[in-house]
N, C-alpha and C positions, 0 to 999 in steps of 0.2 A: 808976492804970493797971489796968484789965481783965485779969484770965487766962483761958482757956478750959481747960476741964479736959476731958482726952480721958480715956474710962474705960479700966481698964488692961487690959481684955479685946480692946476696938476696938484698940489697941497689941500686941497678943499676934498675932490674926488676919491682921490689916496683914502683921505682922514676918512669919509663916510661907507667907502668901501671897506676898511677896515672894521666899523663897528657894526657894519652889516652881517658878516662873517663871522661875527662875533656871537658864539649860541648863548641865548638868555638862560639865565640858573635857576629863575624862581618867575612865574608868573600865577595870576588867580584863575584855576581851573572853573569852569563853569558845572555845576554836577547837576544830573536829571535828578529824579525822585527818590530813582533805587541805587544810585551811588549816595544821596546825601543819607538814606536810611541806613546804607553798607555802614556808615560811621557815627551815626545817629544814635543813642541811649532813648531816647524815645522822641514821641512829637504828641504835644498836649493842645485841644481845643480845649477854651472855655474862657472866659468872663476874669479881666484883670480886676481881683480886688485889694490888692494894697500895693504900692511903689514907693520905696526908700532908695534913698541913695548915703552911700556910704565911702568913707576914703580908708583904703587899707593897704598893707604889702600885700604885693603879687609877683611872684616869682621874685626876678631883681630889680625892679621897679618899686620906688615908694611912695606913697602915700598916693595910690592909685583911684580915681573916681569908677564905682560903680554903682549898677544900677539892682534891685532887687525887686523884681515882681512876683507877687502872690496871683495865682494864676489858680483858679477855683473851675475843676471840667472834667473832661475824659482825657482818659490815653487813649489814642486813635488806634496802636497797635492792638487793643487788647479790650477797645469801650468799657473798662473802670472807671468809675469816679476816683477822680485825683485830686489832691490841693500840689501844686505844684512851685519851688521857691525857684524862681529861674533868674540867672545873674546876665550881666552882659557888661563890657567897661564904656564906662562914659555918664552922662547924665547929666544935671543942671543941678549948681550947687551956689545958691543963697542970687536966682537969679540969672546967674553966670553961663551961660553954654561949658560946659567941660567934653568934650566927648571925640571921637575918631570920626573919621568919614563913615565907618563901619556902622555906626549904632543905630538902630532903630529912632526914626523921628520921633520927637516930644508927643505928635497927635496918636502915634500910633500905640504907644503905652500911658497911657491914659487912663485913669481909675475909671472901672466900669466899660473898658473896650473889649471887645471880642477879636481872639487871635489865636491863631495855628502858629505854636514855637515846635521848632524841632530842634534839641538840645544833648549834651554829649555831657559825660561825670568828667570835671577838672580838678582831678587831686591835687595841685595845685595853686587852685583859686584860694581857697581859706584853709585854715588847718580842719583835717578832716574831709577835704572837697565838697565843692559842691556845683550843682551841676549849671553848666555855662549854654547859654544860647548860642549858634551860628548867629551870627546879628545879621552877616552881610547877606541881603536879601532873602534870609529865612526865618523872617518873623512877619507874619500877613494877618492882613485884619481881614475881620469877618463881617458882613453885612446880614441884618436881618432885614426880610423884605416881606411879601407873604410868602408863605411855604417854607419851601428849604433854604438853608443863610448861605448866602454865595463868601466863599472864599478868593481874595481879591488875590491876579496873579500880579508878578513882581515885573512882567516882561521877560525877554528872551535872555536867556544865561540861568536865572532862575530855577530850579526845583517846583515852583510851581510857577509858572511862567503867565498862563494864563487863568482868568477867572474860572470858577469851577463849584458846581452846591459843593456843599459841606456830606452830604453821603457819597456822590461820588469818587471823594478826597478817601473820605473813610472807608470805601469800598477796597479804593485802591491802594491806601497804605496797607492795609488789614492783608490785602493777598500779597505783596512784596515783603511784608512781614515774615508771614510763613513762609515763602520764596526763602529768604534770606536765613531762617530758622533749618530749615530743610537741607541748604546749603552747607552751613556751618556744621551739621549732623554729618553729612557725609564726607566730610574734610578726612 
């Protein structure tokens, strides 16, 4: 009986032209401002004043780490005063890092930090829902400096990509709001 012997190069070429050809099923979309609001429940400035973390089911996942910030400010869409309970998975428990590549850094939720969350209702999360931050790069902190508090951007892919005050942010959410309100009126 005969072999044919394929060289291992024509095997190597073969193999990555094959998974090149291959269309991806799932990648992380990069969203501008007025796609993450298109799916956005709201986006809150204001002053984190409490942070628990807690372990519970979630979906089929158990005994899951999250993170729970009291978040004391405005609704940007709408400038209300809000107290705001905003979750996200992951967090530091007794010490520990627990968390996803996803989560907002330890610095960045921080009792008494200033930050623009923009967050979506997860009927899901707890019995009764409650409402979940974007983590991945949609949680920015806020500087105060004099004058207006500059909103720090995340970089390119980002929603807010670059640094920006805090009224222009508001300026601009507030007219995509209506944008987006106007829109869904006329569906």
């Amino acid at each position: 009986m005969s072999r044919t012997r394929i060289p291992l190069a024509l095997v190597l070429i073969l193999a990555v032209g094959a998974i090149a050809v291959v269309p991806l099923t799932a990648a992380i979309k990069a969203l501008n401002l007025e796609e993450l609001m298109s799916i956005s429940s709201g986006v809150v400035y204001g002053e984190i004043v409490k942070k628990d973390v807690l372990r519970f089911d979630w979906a089929d996942m158990q005994n899951v780490t999250h993170t729970k910030l009291t978040i004391e400010g405005e609704e940007l869409t709408t400038g209300q005063k809000v107290t705001r309970e905003l979750y996200y998975m992951g967090g530091s428990v007794e010490g520990q890092l627990d968390s996803p590549c996803t989560a907002p850094k330890e610095h960045q939720t921080r009792v008494g930090a200033k930050v623009v969350a923009f967050y979506w209702f997860d009927e899901t999360l707890i019995s009764g829902g409650a409402n979940k931050i974007f983590c991945f790069a949609n949680l920015n902190q806020v500087l105060k400096g004099s004058g207006d508090p500059t909103v720090i951007g995340l970089g390119e892919g980002a929603a807010i990509s670059h640094n920006i005050k805090l009224s222009s942010l508001r300026t601009e959410v507030q007219r995509i709001h209506q944008k987006l309100q106007k829109d869904s009126q006329n569906r």
